[in-house]
N, C-alpha and C positions, 0 to 999 in steps of 0.2 A: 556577700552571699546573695543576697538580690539583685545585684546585677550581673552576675551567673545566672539566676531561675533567669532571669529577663535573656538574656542573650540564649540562653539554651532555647525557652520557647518560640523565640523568634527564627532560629536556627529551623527550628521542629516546622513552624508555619509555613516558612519558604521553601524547604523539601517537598511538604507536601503540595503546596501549591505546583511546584515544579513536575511531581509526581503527577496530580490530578491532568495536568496540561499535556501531557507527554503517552496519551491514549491515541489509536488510530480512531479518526470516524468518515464513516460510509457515506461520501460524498456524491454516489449518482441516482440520489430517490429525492427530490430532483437536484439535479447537477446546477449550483448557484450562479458561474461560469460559462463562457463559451471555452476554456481553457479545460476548465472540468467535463464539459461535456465532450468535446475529444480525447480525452483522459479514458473517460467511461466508455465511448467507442472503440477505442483500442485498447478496453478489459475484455469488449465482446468478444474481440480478434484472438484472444488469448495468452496467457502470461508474456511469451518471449515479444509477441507486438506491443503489452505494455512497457515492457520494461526497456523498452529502443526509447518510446513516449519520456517515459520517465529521465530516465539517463539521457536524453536530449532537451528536455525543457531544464534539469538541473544544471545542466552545460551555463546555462545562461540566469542563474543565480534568482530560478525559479523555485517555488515551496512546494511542489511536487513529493509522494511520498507512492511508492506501488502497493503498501497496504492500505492508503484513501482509499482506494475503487474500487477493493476486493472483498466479496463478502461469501457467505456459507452458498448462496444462488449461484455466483461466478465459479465458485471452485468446483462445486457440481458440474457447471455446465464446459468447464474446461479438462474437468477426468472424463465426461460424457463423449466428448470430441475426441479425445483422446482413445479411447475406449473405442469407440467409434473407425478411428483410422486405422487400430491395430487387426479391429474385425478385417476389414477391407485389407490386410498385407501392406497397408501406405509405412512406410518407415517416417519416424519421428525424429526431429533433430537429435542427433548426441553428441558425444565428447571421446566418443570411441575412436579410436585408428583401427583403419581397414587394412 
């Protein structure tokens, strides 16, 4: 029976450690990096130029994540852009056939 409680708590511990580890954090306030800080320039650029960044640094068994560099600021300023191009009649990438 106690070595069940023991194994269960320990079970319990390492989840949650796995758990607590397993958080996105906002890596460009300041960017620790030369890697992170072109990371964080190609958040300014906008999701689809991050995510080229991304999907090409993890090509090469990089720790890259596209929620690192993304915070409530960026998402704002990436609907803004957005919002912004659709005033202007610019058409945005899609996945539609013409």
């Amino acid at each position: 029976m106690n070595a069940t409680i023991t194994r269960f708590t320990f079970v319990l511990l390492s989840a949650g450690a796995f758990a607590a580890g397993a958080h996105a954090e906002y890596r460009c306030d300041p960017p620790p990096t030369p890697l992170d800080q072109r990371a964080c320039d190609a958040a300014k650029q906008g999701p689809d130029a991050l995510r080229r960044f991304v999907e090409r640094w993890t090509s090469k068994m990089s720790n890259l994540y596209f929620a690192d560099y993304v915070d409530a600021k960026t998402e704002r300023a990436w609907d803004a852009k957005q919002a912004q191009a659709a005033s202007k009649g610019l058409s945005v990438a899609s996945n539609e056939k013409r």
